[in-house]
C-alpha positions as CSV (number, residue, x, y, z in Angstrom):
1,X,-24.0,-52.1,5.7
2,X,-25.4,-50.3,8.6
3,X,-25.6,-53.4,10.2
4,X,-21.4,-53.2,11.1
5,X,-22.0,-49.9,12.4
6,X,-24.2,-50.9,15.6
7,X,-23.3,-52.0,18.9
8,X,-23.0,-55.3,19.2
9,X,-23.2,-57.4,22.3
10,X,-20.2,-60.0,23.3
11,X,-20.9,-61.2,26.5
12,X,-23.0,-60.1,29.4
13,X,-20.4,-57.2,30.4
14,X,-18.7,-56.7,27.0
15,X,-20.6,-54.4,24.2
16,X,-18.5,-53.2,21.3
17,X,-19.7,-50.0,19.3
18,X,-19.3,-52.0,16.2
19,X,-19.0,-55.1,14.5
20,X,-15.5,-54.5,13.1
21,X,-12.4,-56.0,15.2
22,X,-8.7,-55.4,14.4
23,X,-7.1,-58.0,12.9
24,X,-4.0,-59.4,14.9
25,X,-0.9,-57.9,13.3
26,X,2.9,-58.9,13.6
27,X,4.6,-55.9,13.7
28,X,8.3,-56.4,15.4
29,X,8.5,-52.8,16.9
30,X,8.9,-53.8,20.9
31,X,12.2,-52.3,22.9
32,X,14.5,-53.9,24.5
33,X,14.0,-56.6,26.8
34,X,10.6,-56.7,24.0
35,X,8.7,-54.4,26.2
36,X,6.2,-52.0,24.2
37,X,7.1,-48.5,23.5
38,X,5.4,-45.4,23.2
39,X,4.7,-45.4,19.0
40,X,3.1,-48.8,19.8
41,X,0.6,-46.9,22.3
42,X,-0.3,-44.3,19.5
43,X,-0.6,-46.8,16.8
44,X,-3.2,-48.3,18.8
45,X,-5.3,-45.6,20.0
46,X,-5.2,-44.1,16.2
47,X,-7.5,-46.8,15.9
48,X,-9.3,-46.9,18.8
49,X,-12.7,-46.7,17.1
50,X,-12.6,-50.1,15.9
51,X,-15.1,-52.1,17.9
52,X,-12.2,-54.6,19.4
53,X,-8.4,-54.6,19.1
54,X,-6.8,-57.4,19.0
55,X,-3.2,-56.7,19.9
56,X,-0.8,-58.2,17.9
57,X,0.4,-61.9,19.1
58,X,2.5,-61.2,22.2
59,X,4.5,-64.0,23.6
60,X,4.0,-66.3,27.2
61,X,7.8,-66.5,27.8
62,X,11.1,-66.5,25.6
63,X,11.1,-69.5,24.2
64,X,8.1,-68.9,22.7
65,X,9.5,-66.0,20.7
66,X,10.0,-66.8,16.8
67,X,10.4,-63.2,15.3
68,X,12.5,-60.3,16.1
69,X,11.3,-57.2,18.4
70,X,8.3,-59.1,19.5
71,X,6.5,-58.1,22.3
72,X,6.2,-59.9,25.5
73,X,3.6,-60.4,28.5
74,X,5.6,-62.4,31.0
75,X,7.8,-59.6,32.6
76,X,6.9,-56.4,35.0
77,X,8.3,-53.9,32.3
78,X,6.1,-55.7,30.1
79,X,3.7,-55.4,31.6
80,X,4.3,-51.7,32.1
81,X,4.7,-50.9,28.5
82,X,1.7,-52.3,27.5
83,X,-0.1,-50.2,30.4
84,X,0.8,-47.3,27.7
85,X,-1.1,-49.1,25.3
86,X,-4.2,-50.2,26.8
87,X,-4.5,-46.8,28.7
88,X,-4.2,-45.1,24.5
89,X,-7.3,-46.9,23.4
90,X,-9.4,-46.6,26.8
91,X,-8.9,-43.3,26.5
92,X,-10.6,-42.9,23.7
93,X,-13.2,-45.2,24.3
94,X,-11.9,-48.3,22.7
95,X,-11.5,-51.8,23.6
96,X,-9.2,-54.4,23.3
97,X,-7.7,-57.7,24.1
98,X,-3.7,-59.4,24.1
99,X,-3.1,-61.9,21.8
100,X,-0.6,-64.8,23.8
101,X,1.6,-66.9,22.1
102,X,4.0,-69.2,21.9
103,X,5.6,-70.4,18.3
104,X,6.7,-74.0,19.5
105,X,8.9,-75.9,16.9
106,X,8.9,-71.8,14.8
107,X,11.5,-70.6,17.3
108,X,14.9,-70.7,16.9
109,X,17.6,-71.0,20.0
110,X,19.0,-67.1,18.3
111,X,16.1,-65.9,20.3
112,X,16.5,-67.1,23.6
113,X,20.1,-69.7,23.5
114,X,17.6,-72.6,24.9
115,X,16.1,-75.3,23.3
116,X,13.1,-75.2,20.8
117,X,10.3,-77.2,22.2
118,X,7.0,-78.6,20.0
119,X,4.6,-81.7,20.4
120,X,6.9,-83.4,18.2
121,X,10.6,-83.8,17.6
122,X,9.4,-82.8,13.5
123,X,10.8,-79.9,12.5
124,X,9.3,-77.2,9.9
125,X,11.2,-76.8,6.9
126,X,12.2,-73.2,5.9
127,X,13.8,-70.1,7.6
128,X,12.5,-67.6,10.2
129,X,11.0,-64.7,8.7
130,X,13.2,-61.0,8.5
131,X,16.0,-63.5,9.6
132,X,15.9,-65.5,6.9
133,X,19.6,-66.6,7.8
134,X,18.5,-68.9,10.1
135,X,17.0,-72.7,9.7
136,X,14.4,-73.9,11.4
137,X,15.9,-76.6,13.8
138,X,14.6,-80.1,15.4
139,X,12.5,-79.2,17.7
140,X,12.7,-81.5,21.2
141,X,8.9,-83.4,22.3
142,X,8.0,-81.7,25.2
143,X,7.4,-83.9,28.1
144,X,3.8,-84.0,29.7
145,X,5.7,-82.2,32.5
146,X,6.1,-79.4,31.0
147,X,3.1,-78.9,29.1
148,X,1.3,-78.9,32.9
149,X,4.0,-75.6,33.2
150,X,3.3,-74.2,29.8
151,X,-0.5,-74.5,30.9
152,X,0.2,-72.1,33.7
153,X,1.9,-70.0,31.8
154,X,-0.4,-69.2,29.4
155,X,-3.0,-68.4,32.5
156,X,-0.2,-66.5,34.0
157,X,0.0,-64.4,30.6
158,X,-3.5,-63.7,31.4
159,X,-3.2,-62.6,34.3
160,X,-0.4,-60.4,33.2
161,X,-2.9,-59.4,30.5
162,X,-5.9,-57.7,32.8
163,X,-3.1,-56.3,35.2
164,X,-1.8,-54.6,31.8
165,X,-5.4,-53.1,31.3
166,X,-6.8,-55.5,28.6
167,X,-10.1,-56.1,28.4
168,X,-9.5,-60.1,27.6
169,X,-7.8,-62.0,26.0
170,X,-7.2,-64.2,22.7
171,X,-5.3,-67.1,22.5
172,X,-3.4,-67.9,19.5
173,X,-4.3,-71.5,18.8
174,X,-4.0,-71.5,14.7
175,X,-1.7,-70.7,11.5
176,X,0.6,-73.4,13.0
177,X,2.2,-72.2,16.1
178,X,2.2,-74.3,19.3
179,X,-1.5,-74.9,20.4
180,X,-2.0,-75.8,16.4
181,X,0.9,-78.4,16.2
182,X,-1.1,-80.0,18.8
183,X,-3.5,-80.2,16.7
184,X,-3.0,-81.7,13.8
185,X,-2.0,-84.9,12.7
186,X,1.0,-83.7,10.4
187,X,3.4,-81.8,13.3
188,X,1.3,-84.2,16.6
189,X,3.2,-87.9,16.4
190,X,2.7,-88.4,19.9
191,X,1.5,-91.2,21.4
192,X,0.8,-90.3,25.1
193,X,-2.4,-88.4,26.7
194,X,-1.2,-85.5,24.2
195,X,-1.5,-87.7,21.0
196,X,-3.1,-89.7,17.9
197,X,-6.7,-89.6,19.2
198,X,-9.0,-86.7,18.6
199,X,-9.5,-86.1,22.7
200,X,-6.1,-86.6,23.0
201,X,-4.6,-83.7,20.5
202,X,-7.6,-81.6,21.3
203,X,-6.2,-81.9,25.4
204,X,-4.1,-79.2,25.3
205,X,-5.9,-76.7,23.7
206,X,-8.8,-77.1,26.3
207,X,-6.4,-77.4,28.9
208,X,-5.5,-73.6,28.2
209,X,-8.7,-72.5,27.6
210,X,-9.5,-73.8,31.0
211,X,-6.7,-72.3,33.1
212,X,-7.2,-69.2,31.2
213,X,-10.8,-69.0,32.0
214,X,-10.5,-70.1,35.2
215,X,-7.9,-67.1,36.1
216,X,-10.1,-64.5,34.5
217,X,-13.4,-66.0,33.2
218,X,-14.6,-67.4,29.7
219,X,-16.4,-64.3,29.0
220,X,-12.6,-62.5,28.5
221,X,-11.2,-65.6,26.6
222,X,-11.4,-65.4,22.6
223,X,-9.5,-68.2,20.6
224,X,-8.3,-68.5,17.0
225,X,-8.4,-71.5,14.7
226,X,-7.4,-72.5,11.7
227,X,-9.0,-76.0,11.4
228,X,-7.2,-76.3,7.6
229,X,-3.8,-76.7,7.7
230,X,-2.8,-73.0,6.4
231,X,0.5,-71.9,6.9
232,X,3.6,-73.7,8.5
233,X,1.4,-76.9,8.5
234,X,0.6,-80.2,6.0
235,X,-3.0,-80.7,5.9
236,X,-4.6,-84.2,7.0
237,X,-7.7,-85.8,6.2
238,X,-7.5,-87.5,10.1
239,X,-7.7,-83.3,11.6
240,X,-11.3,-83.2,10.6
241,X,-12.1,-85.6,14.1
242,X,-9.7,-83.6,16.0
243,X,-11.7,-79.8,15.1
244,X,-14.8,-81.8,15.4
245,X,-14.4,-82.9,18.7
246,X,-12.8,-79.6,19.8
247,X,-15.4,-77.3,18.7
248,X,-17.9,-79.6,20.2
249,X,-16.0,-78.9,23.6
250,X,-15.8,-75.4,22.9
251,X,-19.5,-75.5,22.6
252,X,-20.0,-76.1,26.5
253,X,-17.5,-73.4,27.6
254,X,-18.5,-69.8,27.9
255,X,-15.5,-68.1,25.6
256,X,-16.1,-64.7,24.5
257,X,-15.5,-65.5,20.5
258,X,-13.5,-68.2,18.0
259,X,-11.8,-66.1,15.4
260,X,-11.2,-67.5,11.8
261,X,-7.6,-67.9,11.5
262,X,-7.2,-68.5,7.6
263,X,-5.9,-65.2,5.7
264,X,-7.8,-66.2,2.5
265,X,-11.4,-67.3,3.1
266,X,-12.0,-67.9,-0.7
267,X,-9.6,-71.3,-0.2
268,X,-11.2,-74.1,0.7
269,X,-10.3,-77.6,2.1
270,X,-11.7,-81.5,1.1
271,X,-11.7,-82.3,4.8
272,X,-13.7,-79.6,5.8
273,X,-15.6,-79.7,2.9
274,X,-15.2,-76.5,1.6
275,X,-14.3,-72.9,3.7
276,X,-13.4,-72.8,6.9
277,X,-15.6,-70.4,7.9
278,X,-18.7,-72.0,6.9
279,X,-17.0,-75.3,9.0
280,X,-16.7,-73.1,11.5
281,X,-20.8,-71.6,11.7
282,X,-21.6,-75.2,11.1
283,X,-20.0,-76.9,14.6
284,X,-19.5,-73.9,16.8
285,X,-22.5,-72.1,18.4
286,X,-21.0,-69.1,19.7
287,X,-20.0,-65.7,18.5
288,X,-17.9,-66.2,15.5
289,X,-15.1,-63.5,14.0
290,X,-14.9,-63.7,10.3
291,X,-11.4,-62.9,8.2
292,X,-9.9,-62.9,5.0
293,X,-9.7,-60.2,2.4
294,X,-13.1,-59.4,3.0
295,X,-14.4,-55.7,2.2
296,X,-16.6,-53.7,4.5
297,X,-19.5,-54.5,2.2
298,X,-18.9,-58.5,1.3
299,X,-18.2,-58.2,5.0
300,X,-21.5,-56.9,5.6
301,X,-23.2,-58.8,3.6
302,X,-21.6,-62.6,5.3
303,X,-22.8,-60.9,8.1
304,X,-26.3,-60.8,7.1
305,X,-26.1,-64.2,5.4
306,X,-25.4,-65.5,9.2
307,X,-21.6,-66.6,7.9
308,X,-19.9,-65.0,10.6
309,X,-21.1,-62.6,13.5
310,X,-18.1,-59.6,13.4
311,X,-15.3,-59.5,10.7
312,X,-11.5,-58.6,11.9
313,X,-9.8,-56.1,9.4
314,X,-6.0,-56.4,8.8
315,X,-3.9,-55.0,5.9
316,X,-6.6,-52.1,5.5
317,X,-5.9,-50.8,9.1
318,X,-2.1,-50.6,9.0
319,X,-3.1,-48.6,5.4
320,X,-5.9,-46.5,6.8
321,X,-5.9,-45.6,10.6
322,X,-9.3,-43.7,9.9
323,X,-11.0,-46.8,8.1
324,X,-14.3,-46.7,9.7
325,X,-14.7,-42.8,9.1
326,X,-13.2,-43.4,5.3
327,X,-16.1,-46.5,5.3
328,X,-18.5,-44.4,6.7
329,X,-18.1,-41.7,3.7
330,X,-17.5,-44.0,1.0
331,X,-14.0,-43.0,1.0
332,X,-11.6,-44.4,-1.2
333,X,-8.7,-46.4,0.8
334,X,-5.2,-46.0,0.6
335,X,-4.0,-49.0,-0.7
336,X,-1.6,-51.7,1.5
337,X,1.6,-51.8,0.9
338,X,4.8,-54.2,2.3
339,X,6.6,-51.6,3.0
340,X,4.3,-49.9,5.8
341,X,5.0,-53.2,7.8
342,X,8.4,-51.9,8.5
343,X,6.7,-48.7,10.6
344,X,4.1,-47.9,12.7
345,X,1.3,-45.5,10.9
């Protein structure tokens, strides 16, 4: 297990002191106008240690907002608050990047009195979590218009992001929010340059990948996946193409990491013939970020089975803000628990 305790390299001016990242983490807790707040800062630099935070997902603009009290990157006191943040963990030697996001058809007009927007006028059937009140509504197709704006502003997020103090960034491009309802087959009817071709659906994706990387290089830029349909999604034998041809067009852009993006990596998928991890290893060369209920020691030992090449921690690190000293000393953990979600420890 030593193995997760050493530096590890991430690109030519990133080195983390250890192979362990912190999971992103929905936690609701931003102030008004969703700007971050103080307790956010010292929840994050209690676990500075970690080799890379991920913040947890922070939205582009207001419509992209699906949850209450989550935090934003698109305003000056945004911006500002999460200055608190980064300047928590730097301070104590840590690193880490801002999640961007935008829900797409898992927003609700409650949020931001405008229209929901999504590839596809297909709606996702359920309620909005902690509000469960309200219904998910039809979403409107967006016109190629404005995903060329939507584009910009997930660059200008970025942007935001490194004036903010982050070291990178990670886009949110899985567990069926926008970039991932481009993505597959089941929430992507279009038929345009956006649609029913594997280039086509992979377009946007790579369109922010490049505008992101372009406004603050590759080597910031991390992206998550979840190439099976998870969560808020129908799985679809035809999304196999569409992850195939992404990844392969991932594989000739400099990014920093792709991050696993499937809670559970025990489930597996016919399409992807079997986990999505080991789909993953198979058809993307670069550094890959392993999740999923995994331990420090099965995590170490994917690790050294060449699975993945740094494993992202959730529930354990709300639960434990010393994990890597209780890991260290074969400490018990204190176990998760729902009801920690509703504070910041």
């Amino acid at each position: 297990m030593d193995t997760l305790f050493q530096p590890y390299r991430l690109n030519g001016t990133l080195t983390l002191a250890n192979r362990f990242m912190m999971a992103p983490l929905t936690r609701c807790m931003a102030g008004p106008g969703l700007v971050p707040t103080q307790q956010m800062a010292a929840y994050y630099g209690r676990r500075a240690d970690i080799g890379l935070i991920i913040s947890e997902a922070t939205i582009i603009r207001p419509d992209g907002q699906g949850y209450p009290n989550t935090p934003g990157l698109y305003s000056p006191e945004q911006v500002e608050g999460w200055k608190q943040v980064t300047g928590a963990v730097h301070a104590k030697g840590g690193k880490i990047f801002a999640q961007l996001w935008h829900v797409g058809r898992l927003s609700h007009p409650f949020f931001h009195h405008a229209e929901v927007l999504a590839p596809s006028a297909v709606a996702h059937d359920g309620t909005v979590p902690r509000m469960r009140e309200l219904v998910y509504q039809v979403p409107r197709a967006l016109t190629v218009t404005e995903i060329a704006q939507l584009v910009e502003d997930y660059a200008q997020a970025a942007a935001n992001a490194i004036e903010a103090g982050f070291d990178g960034v990670e886009i949110h491009g899985a567990n069926g929010y926008l970039i991932d309802q481009f993505l597959h087959h089941s929430s992507n009817l279009r038929d345009d340059q956006y649609g029913a071709t594997p280039q086509n659906m992979s377009r946007f994706a790579l369109e922010v990948v490049d505008a992101i990387s372009t406004r603050i290089g590759g080597d910031r830029v991390g992206l998550r996946l979840s190439p099976g349909a998870y969560v808020h999604l129908a799985g679809d034998v035809r999304d196999r193409a569409v992850f195939d041809h992404l990844l392969a067009e991932l594989n000739r852009r400099p990014l920093a990491y792709v991050h696993l993006g499937i809670f559970d990596d025990s489930l597996t998928f016919d399409y992807l013939d079997g986990r999505a991890s080991d789909y993953l290893r198979a058809h993307y060369d670069g550094h890959l970020v392993g999740v999923g209920n995994y331990s420090a020691q099965s995590a170490a030992e994917a690790i050294k089975a060449d699975r993945f090449d740094l494993i992202a921690i959730g529930r354990p690190l709300i639960a434990n803000p010393d994990y890597l000293a209780r890991v260290k000393k074969a400490e018990p953990l204190v176990p998760y628990a729902d009801s920690m979600l509703a504070e910041l420890v």
